[in-house]
N, C-alpha and C positions, 0 to 999 in steps of 0.2 A: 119219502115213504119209508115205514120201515122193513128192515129187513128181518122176516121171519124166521126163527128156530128150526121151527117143527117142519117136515115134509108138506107137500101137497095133500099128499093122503091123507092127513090131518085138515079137517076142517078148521078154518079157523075160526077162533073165537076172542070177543076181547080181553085183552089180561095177559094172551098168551107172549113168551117169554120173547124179546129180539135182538138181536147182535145191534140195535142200537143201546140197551140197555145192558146185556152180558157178554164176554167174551171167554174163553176157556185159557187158559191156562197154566202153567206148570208152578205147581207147589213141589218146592227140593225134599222134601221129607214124604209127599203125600200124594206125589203124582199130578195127574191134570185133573182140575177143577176149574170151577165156574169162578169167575168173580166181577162183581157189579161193575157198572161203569157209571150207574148212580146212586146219589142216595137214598134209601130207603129208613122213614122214622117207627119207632118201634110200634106193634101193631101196622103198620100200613101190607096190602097184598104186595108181594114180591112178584108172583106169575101165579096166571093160569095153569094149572097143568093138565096134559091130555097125552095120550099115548093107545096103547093098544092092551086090552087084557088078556090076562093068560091066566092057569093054575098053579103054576110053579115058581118059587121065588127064584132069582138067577142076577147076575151085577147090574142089569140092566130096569133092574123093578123096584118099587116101593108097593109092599102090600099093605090093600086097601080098604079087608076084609077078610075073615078065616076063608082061606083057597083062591083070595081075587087076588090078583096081583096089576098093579098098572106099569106095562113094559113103556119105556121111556127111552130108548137111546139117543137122546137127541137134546136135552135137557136135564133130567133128574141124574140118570147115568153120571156126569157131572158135580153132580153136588156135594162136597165130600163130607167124610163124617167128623162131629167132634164128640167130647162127651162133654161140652159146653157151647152148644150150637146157637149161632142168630138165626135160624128158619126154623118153624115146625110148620109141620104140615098137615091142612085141616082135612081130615079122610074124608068128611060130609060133601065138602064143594070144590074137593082137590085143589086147594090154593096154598103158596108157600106163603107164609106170614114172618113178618120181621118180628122177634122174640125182644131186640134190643136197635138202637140206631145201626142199621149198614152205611159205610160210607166207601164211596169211590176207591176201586183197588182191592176191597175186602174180599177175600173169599166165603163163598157160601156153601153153607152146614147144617148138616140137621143130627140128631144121635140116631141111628140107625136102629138101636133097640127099642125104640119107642113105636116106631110101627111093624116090626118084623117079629113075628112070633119065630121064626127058623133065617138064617141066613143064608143065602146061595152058598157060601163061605164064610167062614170064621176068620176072623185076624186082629195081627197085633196094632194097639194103636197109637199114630205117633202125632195124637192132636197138639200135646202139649198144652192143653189144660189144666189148670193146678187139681182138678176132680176127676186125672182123666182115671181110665180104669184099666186100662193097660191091655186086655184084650175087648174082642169085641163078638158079640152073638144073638141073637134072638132071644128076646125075653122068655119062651120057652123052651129050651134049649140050654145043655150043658154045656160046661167049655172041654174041649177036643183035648187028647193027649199031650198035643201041640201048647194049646192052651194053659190046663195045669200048670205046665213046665214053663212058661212064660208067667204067670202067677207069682209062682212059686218064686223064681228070679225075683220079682218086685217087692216081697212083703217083705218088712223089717226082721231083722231076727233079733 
């Protein structure tokens, strides 16, 4: 049987993510993340996603809508960022999609400014993507003093 993600208090439903399929983690640069335990080919559903909604964005959420936020600590929370990510995630039917082949061991990613108008937090980023951008923030949203100054380190002179 598998072993379920998400809480009790989350109904379940099929698709939803399971430690037969994911485990969390440590990425040396990037913290604890998810990463597959199977393959996934590109286009194919990765997970159901479901959690609890709030208004506010915060480390725990991907928003899902101007003011929706889906709190997730249990899955999404997890997922880390790149700026060349294998998952995006379809806002219509909250499902993480495979962008490119995932294979076993891979850690799972999405670009954070793709769905987040504001971020709970800004930060600097150590995807390591040859596209990355070095910092990170809501497509609506400036970059913080912090930010700037991290910029500013990166451009060529």
């Amino acid at each position: 049987i598998a072993r379920a993600i998400y809480p009790a208090l989350i109904p379940p439903e099929d698709g939803h993510p399971t430690r037969d399929l994911f485990e969390i983690g440590l990425d040396s640069a990037r913290g604890r993340g998810l990463r597959s335990k199977a393959p996934f080919a590109r286009g194919q559903r990765v997970a159901k996603l479901s959690g609890v909604l709030v208004s506010a964005p915060g480390l725990n959420t991907i928003q899902i809508a101007p003011g929706i936020h889906l709190h997730d600590e249990w899955f999404c929370r997890f997922i880390l960022h790149s700026c060349d990510p294998n998952l995006e995630i379809d806002l219509r039917t909250l499902e993480a999609m495979a962008l490119r082949p995932i294979a076993p061991g891979d850690a799972l990613s999405v670009d954070y400014a793709v769905t987040e108008d504001r971020l709970g937090r800004q930060f600097a980023c150590a995807c390591g993507a040859a596209n990355c951008r070095g910092w990170i923030l809501g497509r609506k949203e400036e970059p913080s003093a912090e930010g700037l100054a991290v910029l500013a380190r990166r451009r060529p002179r």
